[in-house]
Each structure stands twice: as C-alpha cells, then as structure tokens.
N, C-alpha and C positions, 0 to 999 in steps of 0.2 A: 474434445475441447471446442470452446465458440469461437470463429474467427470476430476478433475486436476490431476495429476503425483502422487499426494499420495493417497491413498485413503479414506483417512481423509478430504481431502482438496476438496471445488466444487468451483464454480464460475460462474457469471452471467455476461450479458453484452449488452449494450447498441452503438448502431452505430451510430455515431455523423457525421452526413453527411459534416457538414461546414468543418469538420477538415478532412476528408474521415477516420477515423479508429471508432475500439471501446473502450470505456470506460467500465472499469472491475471493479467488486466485489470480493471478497474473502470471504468463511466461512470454518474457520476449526471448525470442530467435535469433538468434547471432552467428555468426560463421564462426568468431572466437572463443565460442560458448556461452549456453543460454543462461539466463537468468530468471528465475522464479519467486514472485513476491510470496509472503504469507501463506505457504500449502496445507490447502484442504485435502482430507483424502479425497481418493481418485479411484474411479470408476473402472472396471474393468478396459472399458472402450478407449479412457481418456488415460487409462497407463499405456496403452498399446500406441496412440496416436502422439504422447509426450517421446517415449523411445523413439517412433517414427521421426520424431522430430530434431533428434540427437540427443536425448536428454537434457540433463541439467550439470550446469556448473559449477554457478552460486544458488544459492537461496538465501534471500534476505527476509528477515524475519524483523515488522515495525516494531512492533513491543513485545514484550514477554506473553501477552493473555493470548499471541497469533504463533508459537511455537509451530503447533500440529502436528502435521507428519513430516517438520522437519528432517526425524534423525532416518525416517524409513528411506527417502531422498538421496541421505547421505552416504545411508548401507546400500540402496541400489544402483547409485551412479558415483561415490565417492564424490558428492559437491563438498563445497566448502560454504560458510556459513558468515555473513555479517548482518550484525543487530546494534543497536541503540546504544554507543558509547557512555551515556547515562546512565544506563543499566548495567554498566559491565561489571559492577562489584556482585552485582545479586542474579544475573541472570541463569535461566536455570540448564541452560547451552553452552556450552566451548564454541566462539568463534573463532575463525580465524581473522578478523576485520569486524573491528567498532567502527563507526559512522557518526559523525558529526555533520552540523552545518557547512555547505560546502564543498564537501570531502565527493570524491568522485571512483563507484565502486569499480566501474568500467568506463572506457570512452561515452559518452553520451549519458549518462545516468550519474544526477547526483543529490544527493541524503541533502533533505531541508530536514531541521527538528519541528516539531510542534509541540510547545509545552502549555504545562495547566491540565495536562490529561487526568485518564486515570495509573498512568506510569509517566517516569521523568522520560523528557528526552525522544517521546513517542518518533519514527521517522515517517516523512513521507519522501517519494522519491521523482523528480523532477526528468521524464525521460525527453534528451533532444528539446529541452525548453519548452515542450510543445502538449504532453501530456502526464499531468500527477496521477501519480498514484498512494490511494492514502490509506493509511489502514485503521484506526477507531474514531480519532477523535471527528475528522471532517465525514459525513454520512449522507446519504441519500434516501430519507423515509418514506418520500413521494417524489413520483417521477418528475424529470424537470428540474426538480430544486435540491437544491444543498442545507442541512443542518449540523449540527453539533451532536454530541454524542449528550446525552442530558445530563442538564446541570448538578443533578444528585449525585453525579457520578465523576463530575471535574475536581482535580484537586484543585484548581487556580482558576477559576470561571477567566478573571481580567487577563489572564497570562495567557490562557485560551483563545480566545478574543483578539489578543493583540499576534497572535500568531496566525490567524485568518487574513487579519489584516497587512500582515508583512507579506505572505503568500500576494498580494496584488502589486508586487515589484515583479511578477515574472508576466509582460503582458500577451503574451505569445501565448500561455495556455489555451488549452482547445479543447482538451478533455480531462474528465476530473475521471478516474476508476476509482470508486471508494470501495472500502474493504465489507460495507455492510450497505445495503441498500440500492438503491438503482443510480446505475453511473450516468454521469453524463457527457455525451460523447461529442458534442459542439455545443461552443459558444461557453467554454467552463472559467473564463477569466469574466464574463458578466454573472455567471453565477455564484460565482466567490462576494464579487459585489456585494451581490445583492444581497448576501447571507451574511456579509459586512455591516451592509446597511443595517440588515434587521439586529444583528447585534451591539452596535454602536448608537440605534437609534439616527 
C-alpha cells in the first residue's frame, strides 16, 4: 500500500482503463482499530502489508456501487461494516452502523451525506477536520482540480451542487482523497472552492 500525507493514512489503487483514471482505497491506522474506506481488491503485497498493519476493523462503504471486497474483509478479519443510512432499506450488505450527517463512526472520523448523486445519501467521511475522503460524487479527472461525477449520471444536479457547497463550512480541509481520480493532497478547501465556483457560476 502507498504511504498518503499522514502517516497513519495508506492507500491502494486500481486503474480502470474504460474511465482512463484510478479507483482508490483508504486505510487509516489506529491503535483501536483500523478503518478502511471503499475496498478494492488487494494485491498479493498489499494483503500482506494491510495484515502487517493490524488489519481491519470497520469498513465503511460510501454508496452501494463501492461494496467491493467488502464481505472478503469481513470473512478475513471479521470487521464490521457502516454504509449510507439512506440506503439502508435497499442496501445489498448487513451493516452493523448506518451513517448520517454528523454521526461519528470512531473518535475523529465523521459521515458528511452528499446528495443528488447517483445513490441517495452517498457519504463522504471528514477525518480530524482536516482530510475528506470522498467516494463518487466529488472526483478528481485532472490533477490539481476537483470535479463532479457527470451530470448524466446525478439524480439532483442542484442538490449536488448545494452539497459541494455546504462541504466549505469545514475550513480546515487540506486534503480531498476522492474515490475516483487524482486526489489532492494540499490546499483541498481552495479546491472545493473553486469547483464551487465553477458550479455555481
């Protein structure tokens, strides 16, 4: 796995040739246990260095289209699983913890919704105020910047939009991990801006 900007934080990653970028994972490290956003399968290298690292705890999974290899997660480490309270009537997982606005899955980590997606209730997950991590809707198609996941594909374009623009109450952000594209790892509460700006005109 890649050491990220904190050194608590790695990440893994899969290159999706249809879409030309990569698809990301997130594990932070905790002495109480780890927690794992959105898992990609995993590399021979990057099972052995995740074990090394204590495993996992939770996995939190944003929307239902980022399942993965949750349940293989769960049969090797027995984590436990929270996903998108919005989703809980139809989700196609047993959690043990729906996530709302708010809501705080462990100390320092806590579930923003972003709606308008292409699922209700999408999360993104606010770590230590200081770093999002997002999984479809907020994107990174070109280095540097921030976009949306395309418009053909929002159910609520405005409701979208208005959930980028709430995201600029937290001004500490520093880094955006999005789930699809190239993240960015300073300076992510000007790039929210500015991906504000472009959508608000």
């Amino acid at each position: 796995m890649k050491a990220l900007h904190r050194k608590e934080l790695y990440g893994w990653s899969v290159f999706d040739e249809a879409r030309n970028l990569d698809f990301h994972s997130v594990l932070w490290v905790r002495p109480e246990g780890n927690v794992v956003i959105d898992p990609l399968p995993l590399s021979t290298h990057d099972a052995v260095h995740l074990r090394s690292l204590g495993g996992v705890a939770w996995v939190v999974v944003t929307n239902s289209d980022h399942v993965r290899t949750t349940r293989e997660l769960v049969s090797a480490f027995g984590a436990k699983v929270a996903g998108p309270r919005a989703e809980a009537d139809t989700f196609p997982l047993v959690c043990d913890r729906w996530l709302a606005t708010g809501e705080s899955l462990v100390p320092g980590l806590v579930a923003l919704e972003l709606h308008g997606s292409k699922t209700p209730g999408e999360l993104a997950l606010l770590l230590e105020d200081t770093t999002l991590v997002t999984g479809d809707l907020i994107r990174g198609h070109v280095g540097g910047r921030l976009n949306l996941l395309p418009e053909a594909k929002l159910k609520d374009p405005a409701r979208a939009h208005a959930s980028v623009r709430e995201l600029l109450a937290w001004p500490r952000i520093d880094a955006v991990l999005v789930g699809d594209g190239w993240p960015v790892f300073r300076g992510g509460h000007a790039a929210l801006e500015e991906l504000s700006r472009a959508l608000h005109g």
